[in-house]
Phi, psi and omega in degrees: 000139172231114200220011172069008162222130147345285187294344168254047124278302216265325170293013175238338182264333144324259168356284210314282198332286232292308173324323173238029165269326171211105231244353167264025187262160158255169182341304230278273186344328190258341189269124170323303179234149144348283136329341181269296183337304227279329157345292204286299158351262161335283200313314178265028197248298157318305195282344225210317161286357184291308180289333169320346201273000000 
């Protein structure tokens, strides 16, 4: 994966693992914490000012 930044690799193949670990979850359901919930949220937060660019 190449997303032009390291950390939004390695936080979207987080995202990915966690997601299809339990692929009948919703986000809140597959996710541990709070933080975790909050990821895809952030991640696409990122993405959407990376492409603004």
């Amino acid at each position: 994966m190449d997303l032009g930044d390291p950390r939004l690799d390695q936080r979207a193949k987080a995202l990915l693992k966690r997601l299809a670990a339990k692929p009948s979850k919703s986000i809140r359901g597959a996710c541990d914490s709070w933080g975790e919930t909050s990821e895809p949220i952030v991640f696409r937060a990122i993405r959407k000012l990376i492409g603004a660019r």
